[in-house]
Legacy VTK file of the C-alpha trace (Angstrom):
# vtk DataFile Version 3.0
C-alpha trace
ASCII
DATASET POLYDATA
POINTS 179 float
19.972 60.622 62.827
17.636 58.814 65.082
13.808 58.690 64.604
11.286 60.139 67.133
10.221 56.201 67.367
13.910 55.352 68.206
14.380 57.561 70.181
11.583 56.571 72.598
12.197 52.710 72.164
15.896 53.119 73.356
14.682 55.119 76.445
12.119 52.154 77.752
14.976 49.933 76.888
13.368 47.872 74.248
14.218 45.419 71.299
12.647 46.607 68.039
11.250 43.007 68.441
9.853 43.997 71.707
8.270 47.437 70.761
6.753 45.613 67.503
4.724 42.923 70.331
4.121 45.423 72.911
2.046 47.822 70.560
0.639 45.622 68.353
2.431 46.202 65.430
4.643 44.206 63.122
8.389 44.219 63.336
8.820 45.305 59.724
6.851 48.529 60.372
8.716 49.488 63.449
12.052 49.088 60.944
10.515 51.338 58.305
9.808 54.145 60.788
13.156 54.153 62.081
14.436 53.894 58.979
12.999 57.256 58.032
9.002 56.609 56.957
6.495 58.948 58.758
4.019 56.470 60.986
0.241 57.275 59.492
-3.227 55.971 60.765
-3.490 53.096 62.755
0.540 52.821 63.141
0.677 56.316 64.489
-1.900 55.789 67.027
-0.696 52.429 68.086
2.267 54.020 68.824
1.132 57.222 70.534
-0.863 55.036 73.114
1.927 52.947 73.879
4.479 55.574 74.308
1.621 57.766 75.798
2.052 60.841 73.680
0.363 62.362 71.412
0.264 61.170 67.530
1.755 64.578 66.421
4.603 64.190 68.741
5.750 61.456 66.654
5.749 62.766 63.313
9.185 64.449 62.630
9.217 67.780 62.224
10.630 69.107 58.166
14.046 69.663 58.828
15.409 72.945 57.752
18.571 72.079 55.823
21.544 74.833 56.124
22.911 75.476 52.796
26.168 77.196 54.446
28.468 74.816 53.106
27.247 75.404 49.970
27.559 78.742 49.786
31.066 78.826 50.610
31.710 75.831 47.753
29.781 78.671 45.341
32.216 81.698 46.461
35.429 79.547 46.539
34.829 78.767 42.722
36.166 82.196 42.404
40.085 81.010 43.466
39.880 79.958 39.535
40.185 83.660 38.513
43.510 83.542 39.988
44.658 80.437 39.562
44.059 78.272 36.683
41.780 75.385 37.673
41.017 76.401 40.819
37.527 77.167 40.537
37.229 73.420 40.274
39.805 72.053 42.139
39.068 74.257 45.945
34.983 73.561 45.241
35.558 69.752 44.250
38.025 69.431 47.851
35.481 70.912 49.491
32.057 69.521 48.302
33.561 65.982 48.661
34.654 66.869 52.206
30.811 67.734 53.245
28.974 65.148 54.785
25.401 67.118 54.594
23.625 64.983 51.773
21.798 67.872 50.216
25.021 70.243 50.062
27.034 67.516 48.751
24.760 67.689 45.924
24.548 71.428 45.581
28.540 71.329 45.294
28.481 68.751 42.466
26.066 70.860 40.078
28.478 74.093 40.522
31.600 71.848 40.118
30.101 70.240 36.808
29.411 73.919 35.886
33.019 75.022 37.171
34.561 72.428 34.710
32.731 73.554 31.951
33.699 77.238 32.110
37.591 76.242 32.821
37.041 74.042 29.988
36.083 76.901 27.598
38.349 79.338 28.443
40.956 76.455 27.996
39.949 75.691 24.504
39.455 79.463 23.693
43.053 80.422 24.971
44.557 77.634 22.984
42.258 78.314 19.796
42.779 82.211 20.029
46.508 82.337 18.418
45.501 80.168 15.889
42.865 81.961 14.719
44.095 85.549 15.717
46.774 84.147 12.971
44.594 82.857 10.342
42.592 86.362 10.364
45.979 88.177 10.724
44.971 90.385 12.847
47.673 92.705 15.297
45.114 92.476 18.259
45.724 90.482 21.099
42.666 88.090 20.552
42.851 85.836 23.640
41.541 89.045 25.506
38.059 88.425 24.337
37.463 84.876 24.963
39.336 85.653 28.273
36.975 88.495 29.644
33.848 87.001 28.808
34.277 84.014 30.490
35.570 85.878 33.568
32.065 87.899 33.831
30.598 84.687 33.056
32.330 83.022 36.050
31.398 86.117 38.151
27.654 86.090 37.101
27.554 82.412 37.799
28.600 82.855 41.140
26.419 85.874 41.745
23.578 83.874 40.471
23.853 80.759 42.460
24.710 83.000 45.546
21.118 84.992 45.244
19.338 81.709 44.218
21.229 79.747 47.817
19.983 82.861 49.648
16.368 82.902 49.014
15.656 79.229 47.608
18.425 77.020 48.919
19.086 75.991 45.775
20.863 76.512 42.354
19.265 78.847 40.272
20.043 76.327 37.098
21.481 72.725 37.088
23.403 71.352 34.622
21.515 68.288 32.777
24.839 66.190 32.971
26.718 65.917 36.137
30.367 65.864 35.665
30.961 63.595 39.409
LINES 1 180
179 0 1 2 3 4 5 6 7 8 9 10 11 12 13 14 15 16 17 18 19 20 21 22 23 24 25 26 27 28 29 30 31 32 33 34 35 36 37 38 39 40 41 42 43 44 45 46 47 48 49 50 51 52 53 54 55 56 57 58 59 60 61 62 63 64 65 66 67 68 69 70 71 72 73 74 75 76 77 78 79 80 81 82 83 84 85 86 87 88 89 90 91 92 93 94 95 96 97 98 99 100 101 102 103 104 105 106 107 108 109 110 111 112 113 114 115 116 117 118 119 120 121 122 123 124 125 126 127 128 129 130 131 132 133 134 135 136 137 138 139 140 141 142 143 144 145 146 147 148 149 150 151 152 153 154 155 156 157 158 159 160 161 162 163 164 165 166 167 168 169 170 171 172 173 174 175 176 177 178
């Protein structure tokens, strides 16, 4: 995404060399601004009186990021309540197919989460005859392990969904990213 400064150089037609002599500034500092620094003091006004604009016209506006993709990478977790794995493998396809920086991110931290609660309910549904055997009991005990991880999944989801609604962002991260 182009700068403001950029923006304005390429329409007069200039080198970043020639922008840098024209307004009095060094080359260096014309880089950093299109590379993404805000122009402050001096800079700015430099700049403003050689594009002949105001100062504030040059500082970018905050960008409000769209956590869409996100959103849909949180609710498509929920393919792993049908099929085994899912819940990681649809959200992984899809976070690594964004290209939005901040969503990319957002997708990671539920994945990571994703493959811990597949990983659970993996080692539960293996333990479970084991031990259902050991404490010989008649009950089915793979239920259990298998029902509270399913709410789990579902509250996770619900969670993250209210927390990408009002804060555009997870409502907990994982300390250790899995990606």
């Amino acid at each position: 995404m182009k700068s403001i400064v950029q923006h304005l150089r390429e329409e007069k037609n200039l080198t970043q060399t020639e922008l840098a002599e024209k307004s009095g500034l060094s080359l260096r500092t014309i880089q950093r601004i299109e590379a993404g620094n805000v122009p402050k003091g001096f800079t700015l006004k430099a700049l403003a009186l050689f594009f002949e604009t105001e100062p504030k016209k040059l500082i970018p506006h905050k960008v409000i990021t769209s956590v869409e993709r996100a959103k849909l990478i949180n609710i498509s977790s929920l393919v792993g309540l049908i099929i085994p794995f899912g819940g990681v493998i649809l959200p992984l396809i899809l976070t690594y197919k964004t290209t939005d920086q901040q969503n990319k991110e957002l997708g990671k931290n539920m994945v990571s989460l994703q493959i811990l609660i597949a990983s659970a309910l993996a080692i539960s549904q293996i333990t479970s005859p084991f031990i259902q055997k050991g404490l010989s009991l008649q009950f089915p005990l793979f239920i259990i392990p298998l029902v509270i991880i399913i709410c789990l999944k579902l509250l996770v989801v619900l969670i993250n969904g209210i927390s990408l609604n009002t804060k555009k962002d997870l409502h907990k991260k994982l300390k250790i990213n899995y990606l």
